[in-house]
N, C-alpha and C positions, 0 to 999 in steps of 0.2 A: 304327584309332582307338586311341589311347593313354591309357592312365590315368589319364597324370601332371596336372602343372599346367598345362603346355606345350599341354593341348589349345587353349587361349585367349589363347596368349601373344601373340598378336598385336593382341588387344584393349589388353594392359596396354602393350604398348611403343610404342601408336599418341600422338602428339603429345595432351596434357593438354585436357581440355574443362572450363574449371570451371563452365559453366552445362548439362549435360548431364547427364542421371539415365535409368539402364535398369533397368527396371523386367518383373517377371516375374509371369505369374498363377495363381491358385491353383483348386483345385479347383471345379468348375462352371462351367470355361471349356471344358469337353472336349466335343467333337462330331463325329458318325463322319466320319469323310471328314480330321481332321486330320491332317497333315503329307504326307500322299498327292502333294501339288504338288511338297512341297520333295524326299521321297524321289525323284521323278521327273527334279530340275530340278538337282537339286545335290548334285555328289560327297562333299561334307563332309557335309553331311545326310546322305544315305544310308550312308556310312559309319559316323557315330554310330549313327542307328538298326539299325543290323545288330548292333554291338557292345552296344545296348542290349538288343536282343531275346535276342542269344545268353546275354548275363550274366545273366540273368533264367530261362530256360528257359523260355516263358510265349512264346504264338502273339501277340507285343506288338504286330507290325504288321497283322496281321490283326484286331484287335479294334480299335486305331486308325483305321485306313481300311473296315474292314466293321463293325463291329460286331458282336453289334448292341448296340442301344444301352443295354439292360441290362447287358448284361457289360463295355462301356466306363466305365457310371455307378459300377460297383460301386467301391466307394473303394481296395480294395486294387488296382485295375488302375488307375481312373482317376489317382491320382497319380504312380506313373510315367507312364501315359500322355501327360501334361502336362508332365512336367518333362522327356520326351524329346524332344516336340515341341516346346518353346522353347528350349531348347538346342540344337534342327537350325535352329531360324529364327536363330539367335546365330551360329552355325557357315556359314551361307550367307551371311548380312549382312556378312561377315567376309570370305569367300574371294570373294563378289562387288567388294570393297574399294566397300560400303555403307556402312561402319559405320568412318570412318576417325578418329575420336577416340576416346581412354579420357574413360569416364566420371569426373565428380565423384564421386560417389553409384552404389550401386547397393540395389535393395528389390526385398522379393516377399512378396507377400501368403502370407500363412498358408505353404502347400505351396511357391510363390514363392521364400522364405525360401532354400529349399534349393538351388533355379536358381540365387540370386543369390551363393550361397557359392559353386558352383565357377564362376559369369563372373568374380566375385571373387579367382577362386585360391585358397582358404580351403579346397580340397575335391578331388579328383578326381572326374572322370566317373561314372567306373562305382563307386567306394565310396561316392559320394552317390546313385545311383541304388541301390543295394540298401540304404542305409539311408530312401531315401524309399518303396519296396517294404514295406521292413518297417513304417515309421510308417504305411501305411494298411490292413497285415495287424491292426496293433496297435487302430486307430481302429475299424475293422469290428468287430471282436472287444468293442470296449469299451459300441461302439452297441447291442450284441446282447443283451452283460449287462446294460446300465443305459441301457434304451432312454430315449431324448430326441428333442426336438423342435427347431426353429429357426423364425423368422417375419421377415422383414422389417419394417421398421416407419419409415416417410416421414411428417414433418413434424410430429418434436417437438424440443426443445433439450436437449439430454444430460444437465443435469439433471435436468429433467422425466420423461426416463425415466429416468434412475437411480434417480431414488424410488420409481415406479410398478414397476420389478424387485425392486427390496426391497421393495415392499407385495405382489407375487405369487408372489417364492421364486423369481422367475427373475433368468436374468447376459445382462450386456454381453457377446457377441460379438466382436463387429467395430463399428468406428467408419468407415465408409468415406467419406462423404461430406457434408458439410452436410446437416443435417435428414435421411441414409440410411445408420439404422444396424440390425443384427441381432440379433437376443435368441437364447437359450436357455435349456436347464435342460430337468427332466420335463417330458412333455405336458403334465398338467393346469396346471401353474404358467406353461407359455409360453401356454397358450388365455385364462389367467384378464388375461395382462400384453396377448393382443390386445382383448380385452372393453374393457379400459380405455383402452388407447391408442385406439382406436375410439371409445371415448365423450366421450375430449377434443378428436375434430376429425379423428384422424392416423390414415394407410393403413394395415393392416397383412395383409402376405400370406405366409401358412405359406410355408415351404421344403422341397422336398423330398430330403432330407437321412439318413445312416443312423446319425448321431446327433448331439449336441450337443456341436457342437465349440466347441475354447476355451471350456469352464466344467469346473467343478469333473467333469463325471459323466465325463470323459477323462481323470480321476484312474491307475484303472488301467494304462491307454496307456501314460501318461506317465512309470509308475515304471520300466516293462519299455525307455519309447524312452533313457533316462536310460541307461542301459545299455550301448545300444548309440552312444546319445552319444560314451561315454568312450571306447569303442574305435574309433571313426572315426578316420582320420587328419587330425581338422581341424588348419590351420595358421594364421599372420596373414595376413589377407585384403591383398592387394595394391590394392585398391580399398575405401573406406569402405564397411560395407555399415551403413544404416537401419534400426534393427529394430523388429520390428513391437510391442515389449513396452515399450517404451522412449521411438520416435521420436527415437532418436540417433543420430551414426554408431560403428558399433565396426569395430574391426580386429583387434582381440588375440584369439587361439586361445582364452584363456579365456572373454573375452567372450561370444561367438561361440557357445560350448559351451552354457555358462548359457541365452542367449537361444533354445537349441533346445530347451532343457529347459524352461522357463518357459513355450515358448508356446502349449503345447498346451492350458493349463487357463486362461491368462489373452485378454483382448481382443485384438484387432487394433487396435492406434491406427493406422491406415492415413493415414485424413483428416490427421491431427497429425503421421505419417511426411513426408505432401507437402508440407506447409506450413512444416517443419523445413530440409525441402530446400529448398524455395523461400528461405525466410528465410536460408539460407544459400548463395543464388546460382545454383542451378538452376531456368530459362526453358525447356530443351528438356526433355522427356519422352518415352521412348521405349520401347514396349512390345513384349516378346519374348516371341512364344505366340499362343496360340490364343483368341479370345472378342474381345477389343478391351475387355471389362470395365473395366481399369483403365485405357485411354484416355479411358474415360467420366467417371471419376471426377475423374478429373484433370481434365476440364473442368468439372465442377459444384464442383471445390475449388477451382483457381488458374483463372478464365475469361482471364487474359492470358496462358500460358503456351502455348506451340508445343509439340503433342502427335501424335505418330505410333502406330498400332498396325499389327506390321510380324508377318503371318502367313503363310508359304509367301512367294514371289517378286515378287506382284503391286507392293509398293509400295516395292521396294530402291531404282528410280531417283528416288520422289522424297525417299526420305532420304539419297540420294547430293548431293541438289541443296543440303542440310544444310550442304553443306563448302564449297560452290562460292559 
């Protein structure tokens, strides 16, 4: 497996899709037994992940496929964990000649973000995998100092909570879904923001999480991943990528840069990413990784859109039937 840009060139030089969006997931899609199929089933796969385990020095397929599940959850393992295992589902979809158009668009949620630069080209392999390494050595560390909480919270209108997180000190998250969005901030401020969302009618269920991510308390993280931003070899991404701070497409190296720096402390507009795309011509959605998370979301955002989540082998021939 090679470093360069080249690991995916076949995605960019594949005939133009302008209604197709690949889409990558972020942390707390991980679950032991991940990529176990594709290491077994496909040469590309298993190559990546050999290259990813070695680059890392870190027992990465053994905690992926065994677990347990503590030491998969932890965040400095779990996000590479995740960003190797949908890059070996990308790398299979591909050598199976599954996946035979370039995307319009491509996004990834939070950790996603960083998948989506090297499908993108914007990145190599393995220097995006030891800066996604470090961004959850950085996140663990920041959880530890200024611990935080997270809650999900189902069936209020974004304003309604936006006010109700400024009357309790707590932030906007994640935007994920109509009426399914995430809070954080300190424990007491995110318990005081479920009391009330509770009171106005709307679900809200703690996450379990090793700290508040995307708000101000990943302040630290953020100045240290800044850092290692600059010395990344990002480039101009060869594919649009949607970002998750913005809900635009960027290409330019600088862009790109900024949006990795920005988004550790700020929301996820995810919900607003799809609808971006949709609004600008993308009907297939196609998710690479592990959880099927954001194939969900994607149905409770656009319910007319053709949505695949494509994990290990099982469903390469019906997105082959995509083309057909």
């Amino acid at each position: 497996m090679t470093a360069g840009p080249a690991d995916f060139a076949a995605l960019w030089q594949a005939p133009p899709d302008p209604g197709l969006a690949l889409l990558f997931p972020g942390q707390g899609s991980q679950q032991v037994g991940m990529g176990r199929a594709l290491y077994e089933a496909s040469p590309p796969a298993r190559q990546l992940m050999e290259a990813a385990e070695a680059a890392l020095g870190i027992p990465l397929l053994r905690i992926m496929f065994e677990g347990p599940a503590d030491e998969l959850t932890d965040t400095a393992n779990a996000q590479p964990a995740i960003f190797t295992a949908s890059l070996a589902s990308l790398a299979a979809a591909l050598q199976a000649g599954a996946l035979a158009r370039r995307p319009a668009f491509v996004a990834g949620h939070s950790l996603g973000e960083y998948t989506a630069l090297v499908a993108a080209g914007a990145l190599p392999f393995l220097e995006a995998l030891r800066l996604v390494r470090r961004r959850g050595e950085l996140m663990a560390q920041a959880g530890r100092e200024r611990p935080g909480a997270m809650a999900a919270i189902i069936g209020l209108d974004d304003g309604r909570l936006e006010e109700l997180c400024r009357e309790a000190g707590a932030q906007v998250c994640n935007y994920n879904s109509p009426g399914q969005t995430v809070i954080g901030g300190a424990p007491e401020t995110v318990s005081a923001a479920m009391e009330r969302a509770r009171s106005l009618g709307a679900k809200a269920v703690p996450l379990r999480v090793s700290g508040a991510f995307h708000t101000s308390l990943m302040e630290p993280a953020a100045v240290e991943l800044a850092r290692a931003i600059d010395e990344a070899p990002i480039g101009d991404a060869l594919v649009p990528l949607v970002g998750n701070t913005c809900a635009r497409p960027l290409t330019a190296a600088a862009d790109l840069k900024h949006e990795l720096k920005a988004q550790l402390t700020s929301p996820v507009f995810w919900r607003q990413s799809l609808e971006a795309m949709a609004a600008a011509g993308a009907c297939r959605f196609l998710e690479m990784g592990p959880g099927g998370v954001l194939a969900g979301l994607v149905r409770r955002t656009l319910p007319g859109a053709l949505v695949l989540a494509v994990d290990g082998t099982d469903n390469l021939e019906e997105l082959a039937k995509w083309w057909t």
